[in-house]
N, CA, C and O of each residue as an XYZ file, in Angstrom:
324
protein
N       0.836     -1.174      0.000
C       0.000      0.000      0.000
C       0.883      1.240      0.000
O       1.880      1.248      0.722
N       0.633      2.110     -0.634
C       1.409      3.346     -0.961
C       0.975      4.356     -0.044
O      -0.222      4.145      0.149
N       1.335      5.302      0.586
C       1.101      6.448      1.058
C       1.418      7.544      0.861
O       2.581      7.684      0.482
N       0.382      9.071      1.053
C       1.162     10.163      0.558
C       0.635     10.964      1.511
O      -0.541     11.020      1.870
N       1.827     11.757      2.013
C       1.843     12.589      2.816
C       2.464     13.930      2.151
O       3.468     13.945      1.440
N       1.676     15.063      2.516
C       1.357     15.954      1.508
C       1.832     17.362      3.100
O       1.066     17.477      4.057
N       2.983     18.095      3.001
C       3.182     18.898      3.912
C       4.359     19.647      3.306
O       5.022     19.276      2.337
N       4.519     20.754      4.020
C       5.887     21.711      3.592
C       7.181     21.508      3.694
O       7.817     22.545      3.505
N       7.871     20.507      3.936
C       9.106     20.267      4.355
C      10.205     20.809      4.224
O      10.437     21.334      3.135
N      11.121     20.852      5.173
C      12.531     21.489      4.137
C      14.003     20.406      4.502
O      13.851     19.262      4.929
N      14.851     20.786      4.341
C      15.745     19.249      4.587
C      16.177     19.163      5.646
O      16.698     18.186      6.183
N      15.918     20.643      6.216
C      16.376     20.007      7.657
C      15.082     18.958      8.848
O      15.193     18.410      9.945
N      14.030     19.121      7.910
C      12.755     18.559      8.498
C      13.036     16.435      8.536
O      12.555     15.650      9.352
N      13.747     16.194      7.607
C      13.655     15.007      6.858
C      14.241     14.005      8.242
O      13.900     12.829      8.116
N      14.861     14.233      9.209
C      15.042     13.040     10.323
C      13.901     13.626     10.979
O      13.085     12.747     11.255
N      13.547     14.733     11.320
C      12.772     14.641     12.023
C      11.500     13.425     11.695
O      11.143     12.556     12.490
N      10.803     13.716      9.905
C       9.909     13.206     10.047
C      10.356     11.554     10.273
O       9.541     10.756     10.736
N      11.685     11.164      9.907
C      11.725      9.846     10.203
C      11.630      9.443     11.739
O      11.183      8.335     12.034
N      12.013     10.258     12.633
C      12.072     10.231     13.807
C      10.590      9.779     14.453
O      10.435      9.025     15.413
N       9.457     10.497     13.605
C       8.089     10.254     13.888
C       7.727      8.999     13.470
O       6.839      8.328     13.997
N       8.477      8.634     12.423
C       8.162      7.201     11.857
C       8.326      6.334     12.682
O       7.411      5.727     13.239
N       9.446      6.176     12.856
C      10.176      5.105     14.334
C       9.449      5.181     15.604
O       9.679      4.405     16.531
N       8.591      6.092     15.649
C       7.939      6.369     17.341
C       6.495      6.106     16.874
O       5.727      5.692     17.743
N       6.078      6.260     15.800
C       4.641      5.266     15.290
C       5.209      3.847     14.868
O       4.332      3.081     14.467
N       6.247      3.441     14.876
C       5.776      1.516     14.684
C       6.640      1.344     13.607
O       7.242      0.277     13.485
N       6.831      2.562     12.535
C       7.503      1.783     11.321
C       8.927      1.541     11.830
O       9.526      1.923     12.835
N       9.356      0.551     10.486
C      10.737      0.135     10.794
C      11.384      0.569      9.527
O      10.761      1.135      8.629
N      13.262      0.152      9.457
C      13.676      0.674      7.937
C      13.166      1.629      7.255
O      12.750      1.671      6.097
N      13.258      2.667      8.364
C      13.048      3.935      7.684
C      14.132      4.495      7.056
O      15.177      4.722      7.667
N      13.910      4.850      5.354
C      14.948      5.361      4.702
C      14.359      6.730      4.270
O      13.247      6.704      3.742
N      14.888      7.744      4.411
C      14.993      9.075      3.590
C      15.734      9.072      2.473
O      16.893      8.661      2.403
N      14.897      9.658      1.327
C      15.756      9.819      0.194
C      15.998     10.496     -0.360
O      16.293     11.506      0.279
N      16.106     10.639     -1.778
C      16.304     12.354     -2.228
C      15.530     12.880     -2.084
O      14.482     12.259     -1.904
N      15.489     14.502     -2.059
C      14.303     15.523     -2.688
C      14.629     15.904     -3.516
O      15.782     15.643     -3.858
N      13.699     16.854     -4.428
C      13.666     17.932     -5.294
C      12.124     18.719     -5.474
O      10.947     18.434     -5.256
N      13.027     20.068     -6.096
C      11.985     20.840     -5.563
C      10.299     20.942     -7.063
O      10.402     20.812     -8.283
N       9.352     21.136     -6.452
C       8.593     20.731     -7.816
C       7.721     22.221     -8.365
O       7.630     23.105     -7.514
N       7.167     22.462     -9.593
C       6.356     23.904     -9.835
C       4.868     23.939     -9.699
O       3.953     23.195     -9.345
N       4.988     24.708     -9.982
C       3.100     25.074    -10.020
C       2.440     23.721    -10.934
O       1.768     22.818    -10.436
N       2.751     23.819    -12.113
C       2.359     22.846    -12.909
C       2.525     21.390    -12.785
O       2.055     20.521    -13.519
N       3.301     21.252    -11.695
C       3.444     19.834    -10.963
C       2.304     19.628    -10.256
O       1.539     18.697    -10.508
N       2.117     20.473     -9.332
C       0.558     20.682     -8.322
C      -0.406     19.789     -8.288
O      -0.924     18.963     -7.536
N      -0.511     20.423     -9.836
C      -1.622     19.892    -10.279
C      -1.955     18.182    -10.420
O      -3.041     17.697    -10.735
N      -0.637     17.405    -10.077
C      -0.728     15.998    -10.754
C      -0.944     15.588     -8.746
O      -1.022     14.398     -8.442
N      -1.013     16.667     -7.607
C      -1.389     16.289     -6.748
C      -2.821     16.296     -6.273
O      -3.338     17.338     -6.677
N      -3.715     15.534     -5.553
C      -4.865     15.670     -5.283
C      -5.107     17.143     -4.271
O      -6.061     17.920     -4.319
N      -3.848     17.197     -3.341
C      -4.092     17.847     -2.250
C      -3.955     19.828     -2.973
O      -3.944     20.835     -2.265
N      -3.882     19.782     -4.364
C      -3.773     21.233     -4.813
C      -4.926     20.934     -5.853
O      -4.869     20.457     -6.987
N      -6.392     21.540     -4.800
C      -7.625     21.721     -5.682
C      -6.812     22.831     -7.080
O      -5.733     23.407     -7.222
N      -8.128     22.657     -7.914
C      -7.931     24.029     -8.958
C      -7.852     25.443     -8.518
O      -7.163     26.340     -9.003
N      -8.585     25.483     -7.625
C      -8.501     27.205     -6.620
C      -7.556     27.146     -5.929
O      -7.172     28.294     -5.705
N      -6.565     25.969     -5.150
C      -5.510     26.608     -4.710
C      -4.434     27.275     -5.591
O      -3.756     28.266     -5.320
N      -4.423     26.259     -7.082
C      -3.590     26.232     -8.200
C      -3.946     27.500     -8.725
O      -2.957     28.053     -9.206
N      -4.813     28.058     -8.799
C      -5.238     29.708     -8.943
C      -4.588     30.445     -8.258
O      -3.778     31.203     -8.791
N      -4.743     30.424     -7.078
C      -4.370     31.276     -5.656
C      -2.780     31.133     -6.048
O      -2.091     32.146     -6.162
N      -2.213     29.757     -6.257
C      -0.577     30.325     -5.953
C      -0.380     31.028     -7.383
O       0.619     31.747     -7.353
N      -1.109     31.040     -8.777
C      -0.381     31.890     -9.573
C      -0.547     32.818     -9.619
O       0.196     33.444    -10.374
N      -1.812     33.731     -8.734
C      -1.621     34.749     -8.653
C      -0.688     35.559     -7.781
O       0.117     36.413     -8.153
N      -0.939     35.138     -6.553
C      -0.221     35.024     -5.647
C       1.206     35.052     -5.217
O       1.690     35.870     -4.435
N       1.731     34.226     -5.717
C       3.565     33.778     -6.089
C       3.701     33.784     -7.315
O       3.298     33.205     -8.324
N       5.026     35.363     -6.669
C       5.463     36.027     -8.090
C       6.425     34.840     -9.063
O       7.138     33.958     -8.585
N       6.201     35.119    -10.509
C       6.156     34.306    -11.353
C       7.879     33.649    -11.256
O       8.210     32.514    -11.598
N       8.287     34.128    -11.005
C      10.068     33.997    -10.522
C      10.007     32.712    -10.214
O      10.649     31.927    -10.912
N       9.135     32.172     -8.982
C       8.984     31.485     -8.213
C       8.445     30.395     -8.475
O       8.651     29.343     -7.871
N       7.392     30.631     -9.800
C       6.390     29.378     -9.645
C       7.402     27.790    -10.158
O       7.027     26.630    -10.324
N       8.370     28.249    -10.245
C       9.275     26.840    -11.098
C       9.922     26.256     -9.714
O      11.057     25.785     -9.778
N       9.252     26.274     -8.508
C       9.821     25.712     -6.835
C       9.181     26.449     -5.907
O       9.674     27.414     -5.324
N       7.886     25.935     -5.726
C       6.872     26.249     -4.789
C       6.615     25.570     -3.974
O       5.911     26.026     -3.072
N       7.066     24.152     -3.907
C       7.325     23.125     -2.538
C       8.720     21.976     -3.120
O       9.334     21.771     -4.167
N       8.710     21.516     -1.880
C       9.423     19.999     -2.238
C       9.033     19.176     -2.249
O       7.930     19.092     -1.710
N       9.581     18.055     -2.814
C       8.978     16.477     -3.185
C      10.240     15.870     -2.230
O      11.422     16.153     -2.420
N       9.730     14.967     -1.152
C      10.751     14.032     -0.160
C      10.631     12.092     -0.035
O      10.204     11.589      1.005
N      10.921     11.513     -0.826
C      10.760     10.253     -0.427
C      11.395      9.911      0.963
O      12.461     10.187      1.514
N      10.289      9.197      1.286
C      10.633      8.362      2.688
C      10.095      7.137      2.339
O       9.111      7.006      1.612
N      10.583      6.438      2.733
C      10.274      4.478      2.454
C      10.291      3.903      4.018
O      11.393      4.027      4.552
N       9.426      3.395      4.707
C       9.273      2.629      5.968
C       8.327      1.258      5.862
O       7.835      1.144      4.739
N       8.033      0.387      6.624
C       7.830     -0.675      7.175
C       7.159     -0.748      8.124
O       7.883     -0.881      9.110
N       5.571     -0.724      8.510
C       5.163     -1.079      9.237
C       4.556     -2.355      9.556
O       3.525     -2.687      8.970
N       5.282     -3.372     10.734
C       5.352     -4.501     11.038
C       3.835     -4.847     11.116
O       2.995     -4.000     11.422
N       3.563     -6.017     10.851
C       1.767     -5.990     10.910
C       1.736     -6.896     12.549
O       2.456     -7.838     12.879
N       0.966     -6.417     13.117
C       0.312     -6.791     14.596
C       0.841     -7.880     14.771
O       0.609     -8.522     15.796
């Protein structure tokens, strides 16, 4: 089963969130690369309705829209009961 967790991160965030992993149950928690993604990426997420995808182009000057969040793989293991 796949999961997606959809939040602001930055790299110094990335043990932390593994840190949360390990204290909910998962195991072999790996962090992996990031990179950063644009406006037009957004869109291939559920969690950026069409009105947010509005809001950031008006919003965030155009400079910007080519790295408006990051993308972070994390890979864990949660042991079943």
């Amino acid at each position: 089963m796949r999961t997606f967790l959809a939040c602001p991160p930055t790299v110094s965030n990335e043990p932390h969130f593994a840190e949360k992993l390990q204290r909910g149950g998962f195991e072999n928690v790996w962090v992996g690369g990031n990179r950063s993604f644009e406006i037009a990426e957004a869109n291939l997420i559920p969690l950026f309705t069409p009105e947010v995808i509005a809001l950031m182009r008006r919003t965030i000057p155009a400079e910007h829209h080519d790295r408006i969040g990051t993308a972070v793989i994390i890979k864990a293991v949660k042991p079943r009961p």
